[in-house]
C-alpha positions in Angstrom: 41.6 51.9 219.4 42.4 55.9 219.9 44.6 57.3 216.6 47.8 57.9 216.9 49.6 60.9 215.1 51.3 58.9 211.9 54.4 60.4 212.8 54.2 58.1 216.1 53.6 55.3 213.5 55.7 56.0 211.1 58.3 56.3 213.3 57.6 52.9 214.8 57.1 50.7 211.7 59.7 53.0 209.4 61.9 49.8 209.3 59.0 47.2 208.4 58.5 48.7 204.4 60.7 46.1 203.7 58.2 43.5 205.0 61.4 41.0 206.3 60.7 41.9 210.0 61.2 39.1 212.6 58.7 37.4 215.3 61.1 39.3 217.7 61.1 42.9 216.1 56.8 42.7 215.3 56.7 42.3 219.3 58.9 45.6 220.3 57.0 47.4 217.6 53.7 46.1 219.0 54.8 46.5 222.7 56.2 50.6 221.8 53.1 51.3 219.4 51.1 50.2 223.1 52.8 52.2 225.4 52.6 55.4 223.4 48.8 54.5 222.9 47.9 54.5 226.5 49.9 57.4 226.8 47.8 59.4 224.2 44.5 57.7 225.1 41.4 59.6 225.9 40.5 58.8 229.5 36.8 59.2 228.0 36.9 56.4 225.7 39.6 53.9 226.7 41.0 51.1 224.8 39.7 48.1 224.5 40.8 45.2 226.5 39.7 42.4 224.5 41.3 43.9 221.2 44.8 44.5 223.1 45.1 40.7 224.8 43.9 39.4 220.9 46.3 41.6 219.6 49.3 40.8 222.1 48.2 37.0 221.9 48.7 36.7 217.4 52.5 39.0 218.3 53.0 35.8 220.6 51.7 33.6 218.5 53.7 34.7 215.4 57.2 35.0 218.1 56.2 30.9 219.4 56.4 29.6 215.8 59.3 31.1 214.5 61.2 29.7 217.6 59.8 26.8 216.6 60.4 27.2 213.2 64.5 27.6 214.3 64.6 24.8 216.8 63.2 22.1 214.2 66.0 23.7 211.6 68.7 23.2 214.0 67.7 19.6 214.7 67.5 19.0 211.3 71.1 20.2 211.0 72.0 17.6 213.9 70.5 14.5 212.2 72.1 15.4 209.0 75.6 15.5 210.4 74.9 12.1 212.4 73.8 10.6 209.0 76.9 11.8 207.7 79.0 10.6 210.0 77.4 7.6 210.0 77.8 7.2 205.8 81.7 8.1 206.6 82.1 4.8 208.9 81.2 2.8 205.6 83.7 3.4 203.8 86.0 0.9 202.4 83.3 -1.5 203.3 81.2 -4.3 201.5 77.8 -3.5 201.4 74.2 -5.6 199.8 72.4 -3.4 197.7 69.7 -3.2 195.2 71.1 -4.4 191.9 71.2 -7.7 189.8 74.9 -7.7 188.9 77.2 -10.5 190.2 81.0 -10.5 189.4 83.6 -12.9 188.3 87.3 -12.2 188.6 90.5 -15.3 189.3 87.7 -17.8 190.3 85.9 -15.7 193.2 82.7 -14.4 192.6 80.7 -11.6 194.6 77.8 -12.3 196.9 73.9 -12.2 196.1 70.9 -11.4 198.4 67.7 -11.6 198.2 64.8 -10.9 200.2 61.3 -12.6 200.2 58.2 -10.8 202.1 56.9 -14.8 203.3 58.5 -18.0 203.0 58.9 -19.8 199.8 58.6 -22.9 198.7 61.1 -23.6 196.0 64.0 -20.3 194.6 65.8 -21.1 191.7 68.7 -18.5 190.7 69.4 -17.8 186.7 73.0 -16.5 186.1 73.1 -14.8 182.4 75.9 -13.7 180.7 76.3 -10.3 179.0 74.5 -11.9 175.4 71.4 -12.8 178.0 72.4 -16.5 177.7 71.9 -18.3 181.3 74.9 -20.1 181.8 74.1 -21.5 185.2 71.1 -22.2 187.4 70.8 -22.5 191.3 68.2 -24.7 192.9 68.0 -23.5 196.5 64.2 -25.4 197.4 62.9 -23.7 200.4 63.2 -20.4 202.1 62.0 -18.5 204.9 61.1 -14.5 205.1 63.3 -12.3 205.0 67.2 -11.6 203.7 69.6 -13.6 202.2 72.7 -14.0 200.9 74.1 -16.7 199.1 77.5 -17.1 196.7 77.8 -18.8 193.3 80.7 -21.2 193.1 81.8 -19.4 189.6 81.1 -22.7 187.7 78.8 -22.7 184.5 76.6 -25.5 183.6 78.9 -27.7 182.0 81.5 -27.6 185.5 83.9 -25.1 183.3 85.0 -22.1 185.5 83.0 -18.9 184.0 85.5 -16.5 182.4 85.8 -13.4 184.3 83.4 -10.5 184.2 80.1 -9.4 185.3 76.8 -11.2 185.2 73.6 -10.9 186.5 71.4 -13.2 188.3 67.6 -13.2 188.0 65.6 -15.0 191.0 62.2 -17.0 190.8 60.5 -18.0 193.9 57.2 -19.7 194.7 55.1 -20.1 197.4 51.9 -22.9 197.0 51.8 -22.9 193.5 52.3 -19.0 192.6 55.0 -16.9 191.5 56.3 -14.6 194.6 58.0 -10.9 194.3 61.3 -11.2 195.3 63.8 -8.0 196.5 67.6 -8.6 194.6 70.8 -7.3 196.0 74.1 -7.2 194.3 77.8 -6.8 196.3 79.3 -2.9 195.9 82.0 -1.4 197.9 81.8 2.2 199.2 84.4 4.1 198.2 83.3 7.9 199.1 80.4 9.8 200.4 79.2 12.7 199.3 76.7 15.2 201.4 74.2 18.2 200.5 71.4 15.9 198.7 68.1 16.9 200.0 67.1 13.0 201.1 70.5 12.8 202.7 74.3 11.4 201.9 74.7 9.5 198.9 77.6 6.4 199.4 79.8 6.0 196.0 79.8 2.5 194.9 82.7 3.3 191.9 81.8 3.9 188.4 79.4 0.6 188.3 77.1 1.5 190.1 74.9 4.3 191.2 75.4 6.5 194.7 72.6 4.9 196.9 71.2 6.4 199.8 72.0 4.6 203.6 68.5 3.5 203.5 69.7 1.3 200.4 71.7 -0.9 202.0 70.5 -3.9 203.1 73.9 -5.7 204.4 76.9 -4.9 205.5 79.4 -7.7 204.7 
């Protein structure tokens, strides 16, 4: 391309020594430094085509992905809100998540779920007390896939009630003659939610448990 005098330039890029200019102001700049180039072009040696179109086409370029850049951002905004508002409806409710605990308070105990990846042929659920004693075992036989809950009638091996408190239940499941992973879920109530964590709300289950993302629950009871 023909040389401009630097005060042309200077004049047009004087606001880009900060390097923070936009998509938006790199195309006026581009677009001005053009016009006063063919305006001070030598009619013996004009510019070149080619260069001008690649030029004009990385401006574009540089303007498409910064829109882009802002449109993703504001969806992003849109989902987070809708996940919040979604958390909010959850509260005061009874939720399944991942935990081990099971509760005993005036003869009512809190639900349990677990979830198997196949079907099982025999699930046998350990309730230990707080010394790591089990105090009670469940026989359930078979089971298919998937999620479930089931409730502990409070009693301990010997048909006593359990005293009140929290336990925990361990599960063992197996499936033609070998041991199978099993998913445990324990009974929480959400009591707040709070927002600006980068993988989304966090639902307060009280001082027992952990905040647990939505994607943590597994049940809503």
């Amino acid at each position: 391309m023909n040389q401009l005098d630097p005060s042309v330039i200077n004049s047009i890029n004087g606001g880009n020594a900060r390097g923070q200019s936009t998509a938006g102001e790199m195309r006026e700049n581009f677009m001005t430094l053009l016009v006063a180039q063919l305006r001070n072009q030598d009619p013996l040696n004009p510019m070149d085509n080619a260069e001008m179109t690649s030029q004009l086409a990385q401006i574009n370029t540089v303007s498409g992905i910064e829109q882009l850049n802002e449109t993703m951002t504001g969806i992003n905004d849109q989902i987070d809100a809708s996940r919040f508002m979604q958390a909010t409806a959850l509260i005061g409710k009874a939720v399944l998540v991942p935990g081990e605990r099971v509760l005993v308070g005036e003869g009512e105990t809190t639900p349990m779920g677990m979830e198997f990846g196949r079907n099982v042929d025999s699930v046998k659920v350990s309730i230990v007390d707080g010394s790591g004693q089990v105090v009670r075992e469940l026989d359930l036989g078979r089971m298919n896939a998937g999620m479930h809950s089931i409730a502990w009638d409070g009693k301990l091996a010997d048909g006593t009630q359990a005293p009140n408190g929290a336990y925990r239940f361990r599960v063992d499941a197996v499936a033609e003659g070998r041991s199978v992973s099993v998913k445990s879920f324990n009974y929480a109530q959400v009591l707040a939610v709070s927002q600006g964590h980068p993988d989304g709300p966090r639902l307060d289950l009280g001082g027992i448990f952990e905040p647990v993302r939505l994607e943590d629950i597994r049940q809503v009871i």
